[in-house]
C-alpha positions in Angstrom: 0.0 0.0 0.0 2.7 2.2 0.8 4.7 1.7 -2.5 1.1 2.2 -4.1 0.6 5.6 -2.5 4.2 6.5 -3.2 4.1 5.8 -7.0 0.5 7.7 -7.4 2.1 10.6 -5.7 5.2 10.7 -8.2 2.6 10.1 -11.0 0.6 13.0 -10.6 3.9 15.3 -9.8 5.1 14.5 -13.2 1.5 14.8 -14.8 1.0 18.1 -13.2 4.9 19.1 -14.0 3.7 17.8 -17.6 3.1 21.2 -20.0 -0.4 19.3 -21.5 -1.8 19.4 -18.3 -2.2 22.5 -17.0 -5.4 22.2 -15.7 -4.8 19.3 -13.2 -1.9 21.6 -12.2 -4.6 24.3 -11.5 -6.4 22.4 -9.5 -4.0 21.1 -7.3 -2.5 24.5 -6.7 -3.7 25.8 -3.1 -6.0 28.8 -4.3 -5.0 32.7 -3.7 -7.3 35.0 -3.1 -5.7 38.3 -4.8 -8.5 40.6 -3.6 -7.1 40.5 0.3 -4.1 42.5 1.0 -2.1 42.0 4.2 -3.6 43.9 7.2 -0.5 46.1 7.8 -0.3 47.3 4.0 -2.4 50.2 2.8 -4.0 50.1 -0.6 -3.4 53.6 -2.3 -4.0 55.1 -5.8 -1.3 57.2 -7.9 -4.1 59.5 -10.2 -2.6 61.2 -12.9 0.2 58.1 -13.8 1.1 59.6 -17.3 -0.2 57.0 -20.1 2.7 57.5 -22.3 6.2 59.0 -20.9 8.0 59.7 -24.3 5.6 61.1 -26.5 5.8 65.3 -26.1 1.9 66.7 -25.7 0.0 62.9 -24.8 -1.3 64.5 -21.7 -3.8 61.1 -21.1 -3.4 59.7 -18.0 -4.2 56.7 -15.7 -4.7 55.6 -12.0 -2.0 53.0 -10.8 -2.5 51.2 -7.9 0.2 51.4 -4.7 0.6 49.1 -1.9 3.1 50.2 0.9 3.6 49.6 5.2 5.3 52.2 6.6 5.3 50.5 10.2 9.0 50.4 10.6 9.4 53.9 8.8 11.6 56.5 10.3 13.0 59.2 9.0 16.4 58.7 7.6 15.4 55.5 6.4 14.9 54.0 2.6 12.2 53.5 0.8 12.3 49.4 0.0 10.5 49.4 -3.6 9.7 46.7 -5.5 9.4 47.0 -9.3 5.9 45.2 -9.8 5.5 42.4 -12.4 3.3 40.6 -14.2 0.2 39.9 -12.2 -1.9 41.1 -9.5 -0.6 43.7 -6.7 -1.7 41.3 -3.9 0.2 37.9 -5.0 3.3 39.6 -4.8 3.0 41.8 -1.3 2.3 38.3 -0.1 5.2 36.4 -1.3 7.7 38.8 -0.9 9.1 38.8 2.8 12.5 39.5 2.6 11.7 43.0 2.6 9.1 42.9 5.7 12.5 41.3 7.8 14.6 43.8 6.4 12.4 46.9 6.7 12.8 46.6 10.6 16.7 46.4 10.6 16.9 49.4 8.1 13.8 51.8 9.3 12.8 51.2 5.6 9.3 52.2 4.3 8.1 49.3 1.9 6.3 50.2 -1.2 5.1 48.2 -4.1 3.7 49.7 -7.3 1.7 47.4 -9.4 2.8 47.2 -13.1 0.2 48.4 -16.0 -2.0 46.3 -17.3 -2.1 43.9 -14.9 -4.4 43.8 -11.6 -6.1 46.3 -11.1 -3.8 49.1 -13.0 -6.0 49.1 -16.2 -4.9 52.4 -18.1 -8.0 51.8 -20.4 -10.1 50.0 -17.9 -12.0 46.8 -19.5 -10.8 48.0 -22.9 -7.4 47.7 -21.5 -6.4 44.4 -24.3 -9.0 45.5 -26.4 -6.7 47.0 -29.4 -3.1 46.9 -30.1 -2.8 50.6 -29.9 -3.8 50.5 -26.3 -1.7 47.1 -25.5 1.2 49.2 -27.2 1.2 51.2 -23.6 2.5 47.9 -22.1 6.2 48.0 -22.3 9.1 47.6 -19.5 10.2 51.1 -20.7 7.4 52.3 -19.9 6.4 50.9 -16.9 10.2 51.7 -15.8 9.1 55.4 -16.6 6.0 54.9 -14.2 7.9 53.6 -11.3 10.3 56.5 -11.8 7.6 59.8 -11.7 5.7 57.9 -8.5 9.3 57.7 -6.9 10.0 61.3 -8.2 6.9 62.8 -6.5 6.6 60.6 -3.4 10.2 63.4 -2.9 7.6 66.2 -3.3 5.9 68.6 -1.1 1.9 68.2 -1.6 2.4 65.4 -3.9 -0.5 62.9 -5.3 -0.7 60.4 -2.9 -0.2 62.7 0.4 2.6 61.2 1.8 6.1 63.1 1.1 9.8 61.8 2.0 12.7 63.9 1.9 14.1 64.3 -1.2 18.0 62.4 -0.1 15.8 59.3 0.8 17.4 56.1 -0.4 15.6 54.0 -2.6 16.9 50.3 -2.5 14.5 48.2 -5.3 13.3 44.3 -5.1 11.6 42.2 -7.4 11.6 38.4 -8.8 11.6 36.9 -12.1 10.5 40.0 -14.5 10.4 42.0 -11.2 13.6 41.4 -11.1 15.1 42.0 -14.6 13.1 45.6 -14.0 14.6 45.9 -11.0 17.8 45.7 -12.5 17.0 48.0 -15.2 15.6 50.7 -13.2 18.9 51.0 -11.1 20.8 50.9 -14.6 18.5 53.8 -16.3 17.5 55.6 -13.3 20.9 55.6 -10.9 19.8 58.7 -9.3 16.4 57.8 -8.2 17.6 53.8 -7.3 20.9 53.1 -5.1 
């Protein structure tokens, strides 16, 4: 019986490894519900995100969605950012605790910023993937260009989300997987907004 149970359980690890059978996969995955933030993170909006960052005179704009805990905040301290990726807001505040330890050693403010197009940062809305002129919007330059004017004015006086830090704040940045190749990328195009 044992053998049995031990040869079922290898069987359906490589059927649900197996690329043809993604939908066994699904449903042995333990379900995430991506609507339910942490307690100790607030939910914040950034209005006026700039839709597109190189064209001169697009003045259309969009709301992207923010996530941060400032619990172990003190002045003085960095601003932990992590480059959001491809999927929901939620799914990666949960998965990412490095930066919840760290914060506390470094009195770090921790802030994510959800990449466009996915959760619920929809620059179009539902219309969002409904053309290719609007899924043109969704680049990494782009969304690099999005995470650098919300780190830009969070060093502003009366800025859009209400909450300023001063303007020599360190910004140390964190992500996985395409989080992390933009993570990358933003320290190597924006050195003097990431350290």
């Amino acid at each position: 019986m044992r053998r049995f149970l031990v040869l079922a359980a290898l069987f359906l690890t490589v059927l649900a490894s197996s690329r043809r059978h993604r939908l066994l996969r699904k449903l042995l995955q333990k379900p995430v519900n991506y609507d339910d933030a942490p307690s100790n993170v607030e939910t914040v909006w950034y209005t006026n995100m700039r839709l597109d960052h190189f064209t001169w005179g697009d003045t259309r704009t969009f709301d992207m969605r923010v996530m941060w805990n400032n619990t172990f905040y003190k002045p003085g301290g960095p601003i932990f950012f992590y480059t959001g990726n491809e999927g929901a807001l939620e799914s990666f505040v949960t998965a990412t605790g490095i930066m919840f330890d760290l914060a506390p050693q470094f009195n770090a403010s921790i802030i994510f910023a959800e990449h466009r197009f996915y959760g619920k940062t929809m620059p179009f809305g539902n219309d969002s993937y409904a053309t290719l002129a609007n899924v043109g919007y969704l680049t990494s330059e782009q969304a690099l260009a999005d995470y650098a004017e919300l780190l830009t004015d969070l060093k502003r006086d009366n800025n859009t989300l209400g909450k300023t830090f001063p303007a020599n704040t360190r910004v140390i940045s964190f992500g996985g997987s395409y989080g992390g190749m933009l993570s990358a990328w933003f320290r190597q195009k924006y050195p003097h907004l990431v350290q």
